[in-house]
N, C-alpha and C positions, 0 to 999 in steps of 0.2 A: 763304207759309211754305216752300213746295218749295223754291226757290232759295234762300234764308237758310239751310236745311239742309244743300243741297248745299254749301253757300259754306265751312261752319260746319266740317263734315267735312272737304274738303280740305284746311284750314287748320290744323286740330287737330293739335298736336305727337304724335305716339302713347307712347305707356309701352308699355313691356315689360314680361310678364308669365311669369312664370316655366310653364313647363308641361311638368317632369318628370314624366316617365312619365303625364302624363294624353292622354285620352282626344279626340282634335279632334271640334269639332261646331261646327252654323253654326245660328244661327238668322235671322228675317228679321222685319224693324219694321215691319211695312206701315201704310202711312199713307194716309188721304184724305181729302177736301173734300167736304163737304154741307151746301147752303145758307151755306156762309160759313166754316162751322168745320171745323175739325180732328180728326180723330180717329184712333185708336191702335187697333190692331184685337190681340186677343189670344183668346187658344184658355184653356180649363180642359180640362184633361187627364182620362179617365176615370180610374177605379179600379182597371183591370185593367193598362193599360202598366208596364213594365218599370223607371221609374224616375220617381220626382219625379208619382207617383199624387193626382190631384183639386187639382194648383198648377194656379195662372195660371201663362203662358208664352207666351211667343212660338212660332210655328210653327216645325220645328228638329229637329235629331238629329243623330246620329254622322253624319261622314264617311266616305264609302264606297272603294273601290280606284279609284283612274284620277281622281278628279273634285276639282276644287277648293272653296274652301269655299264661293266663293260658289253654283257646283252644288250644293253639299250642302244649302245652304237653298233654293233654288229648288227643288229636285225636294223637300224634307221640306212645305214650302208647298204641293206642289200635291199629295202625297200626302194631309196631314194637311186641308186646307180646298179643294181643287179650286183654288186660284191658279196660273193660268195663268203661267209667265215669263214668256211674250212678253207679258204687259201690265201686267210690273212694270217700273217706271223707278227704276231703283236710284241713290239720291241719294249712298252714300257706306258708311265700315264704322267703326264705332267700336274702341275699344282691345277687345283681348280680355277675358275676365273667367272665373275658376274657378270652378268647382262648388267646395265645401269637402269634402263626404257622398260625391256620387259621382263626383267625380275627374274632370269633364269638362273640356276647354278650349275655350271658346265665341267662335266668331267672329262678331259682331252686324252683319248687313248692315242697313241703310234702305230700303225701297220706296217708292214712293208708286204708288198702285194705283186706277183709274178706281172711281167710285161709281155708280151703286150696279152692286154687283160679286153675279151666281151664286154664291155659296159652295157646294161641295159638300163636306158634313163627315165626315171619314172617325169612324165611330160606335165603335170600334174603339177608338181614341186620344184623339177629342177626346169630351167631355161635350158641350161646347157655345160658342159663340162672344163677345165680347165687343168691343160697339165703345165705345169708352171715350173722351169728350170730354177732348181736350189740357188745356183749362180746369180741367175737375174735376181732373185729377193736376195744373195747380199751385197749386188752392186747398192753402194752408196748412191750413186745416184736415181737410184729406184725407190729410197726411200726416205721421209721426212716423220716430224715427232711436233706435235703442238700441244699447249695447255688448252684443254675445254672446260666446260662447266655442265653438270646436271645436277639440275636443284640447287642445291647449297653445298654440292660439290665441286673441287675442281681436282682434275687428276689427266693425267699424260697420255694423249691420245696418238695412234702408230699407223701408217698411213705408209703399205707397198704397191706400188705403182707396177702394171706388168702389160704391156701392149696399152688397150685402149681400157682395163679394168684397174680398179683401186678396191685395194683387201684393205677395210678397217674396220673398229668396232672391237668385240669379240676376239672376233676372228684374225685380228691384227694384235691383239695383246698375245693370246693362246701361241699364235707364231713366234712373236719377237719372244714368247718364254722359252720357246723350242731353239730358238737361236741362241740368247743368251746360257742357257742350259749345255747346250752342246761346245760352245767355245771356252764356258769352265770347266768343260771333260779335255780341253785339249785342240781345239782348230781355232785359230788364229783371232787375233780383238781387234781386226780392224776388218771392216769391211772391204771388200774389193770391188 
């Protein structure tokens, strides 16, 4: 799957996405291999952080002075979960994508990350960690899609379901791009 990702990303035409006066942030998709399958490693954020309290999310944060974005998710990764950069092999970066609420601008890097990996949680930010089978986010029945509104907008909200947590927001668009993304490289249009 590593390679068909990377392949999948350099390939990918990017969109532009407006991002007046919002806020740069990078987050980071770290991926790995166990016993054969795939999986999607994600954080739940505590209750006490400063924005987007008790979602699923990708490891991630504002961008800081001097550092580029894919800095900014490397060092939020190893702040947020103890993930080392030197032993992320970064496959590629998807389109950007907005916050709607808190005005962010999100630049989504790809890892893929050796198994089994030390996590160290920083207790602070993250609740607790989440390795999440590729498979169950594209079982169909894992997943639904609604129209919402904010403001005076309305636009298509993506909602995966996995155990007893729901990835949406963000963080549910940033995926279903990585999905849609990868099945124009080549694995299959229908979910299983």
């Amino acid at each position: 799957m590593k390679e068909r990702i990377r392949k999948a990303l350099t390939q990918q035409e990017r969109r532009n996405v407006a991002a007046h006066g919002a806020v740069p942030a990078a987050v980071l998709m770290p991926i790995f291999t166990r016993e054969g399958r795939d999986y999607i490693v994600f954080t739940k954020r505590t209750e006490t952080v400063d924005a987007h309290k008790g979602q699923i999310s990708f490891p991630g944060g504002k961008q800081e002075k001097n550092e580029t974005l894919l800095q900014t998710a490397l060092r939020e990764a190893y702040e947020e979960i103890g993930l080392d950069p030197k032993v992320v092999e970064i496959l590629g970066e998807l389109d950007r994508e907005k916050t709607y609420v808190s005005n962010f601008i999100i630049s989504p890097f790809v890892g893929h990350i050796p198994y089994p990996y030390p996590f160290k949680i920083n207790r602070r930010e993250v609740q607790s960690l989440l390795e999440v089978p590729v498979s169950a986010l594209l079982d169909k029945k894992n997943y639904r899609e609604e129209i919402e509104t904010a403001g005076d907008k309305r636009y298509r909200a993506y909602f995966f379901h996995y155990e007893n947590e729901v990835i949406w927001g963000a963080t549910a668009r940033i995926l279903k791009r990585f999905f849609d993304t990868i099945c124009a490289a080549g694995r299959p249009q229908t979910r299983t």
